[in-house]
N, C-alpha and C positions, 0 to 999 in steps of 0.2 A: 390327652391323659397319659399319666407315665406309668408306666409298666415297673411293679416292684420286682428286684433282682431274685427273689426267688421266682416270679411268675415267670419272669423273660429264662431263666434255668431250665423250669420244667417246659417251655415253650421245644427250649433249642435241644433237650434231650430228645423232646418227642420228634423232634426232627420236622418241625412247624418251622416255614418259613419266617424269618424273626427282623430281616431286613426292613423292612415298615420301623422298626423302633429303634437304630441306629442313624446316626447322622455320618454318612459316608462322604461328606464334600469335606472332613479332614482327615479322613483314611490313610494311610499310607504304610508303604510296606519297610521297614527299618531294615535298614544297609542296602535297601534297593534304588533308593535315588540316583539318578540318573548328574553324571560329571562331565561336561565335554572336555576331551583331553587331544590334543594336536601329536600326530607323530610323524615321523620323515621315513619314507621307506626307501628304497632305491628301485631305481623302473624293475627289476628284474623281477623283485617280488608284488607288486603291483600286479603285472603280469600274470605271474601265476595265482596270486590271488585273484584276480576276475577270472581266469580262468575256469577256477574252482565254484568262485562263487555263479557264473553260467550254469555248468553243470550240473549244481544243484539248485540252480531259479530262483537264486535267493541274492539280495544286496551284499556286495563286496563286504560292510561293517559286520554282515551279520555272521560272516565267516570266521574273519577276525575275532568276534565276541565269543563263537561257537569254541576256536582256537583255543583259547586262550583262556576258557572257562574251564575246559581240558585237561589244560597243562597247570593248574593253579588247585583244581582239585587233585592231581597225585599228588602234588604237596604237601596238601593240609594235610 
């Protein structure tokens, strides 16, 4: 049975779980897809990047992403 948009509205104001009436298998977050991109570093920062990423228990990539996510928002 489908749910009329005013019903599914007053559903999701009242803060009634409403996920039962969405189709989430093509969900997706925009500008969040995911690109493999290839880079060359040189051993020195390899290096200290695991090192960093040790420190904080987390994957060398995830450092890099953390980096870099960083340095891209004082930009904007």
């Amino acid at each position: 049975m489908k749910t009329k948009a005013s019903d599914f509205d007053k559903k999701f104001d009242a803060g009634e779980d409403i996920t039962k009436h969405l189709d989430l298998s093509k969900a997706r977050r925009p500008e969040q897809e995911q690109k493999r991109v290839n880079v060359d570093f040189p051993l020195w920062m390899l290096q200290s990047l695991d090192r960093e990423a040790r420190r904080l228990g987390v994957p060398r990539q995830a450092v890099i992403k953390i980096w870099i996510a960083e340095r891209l928002e004082k930009i904007a």
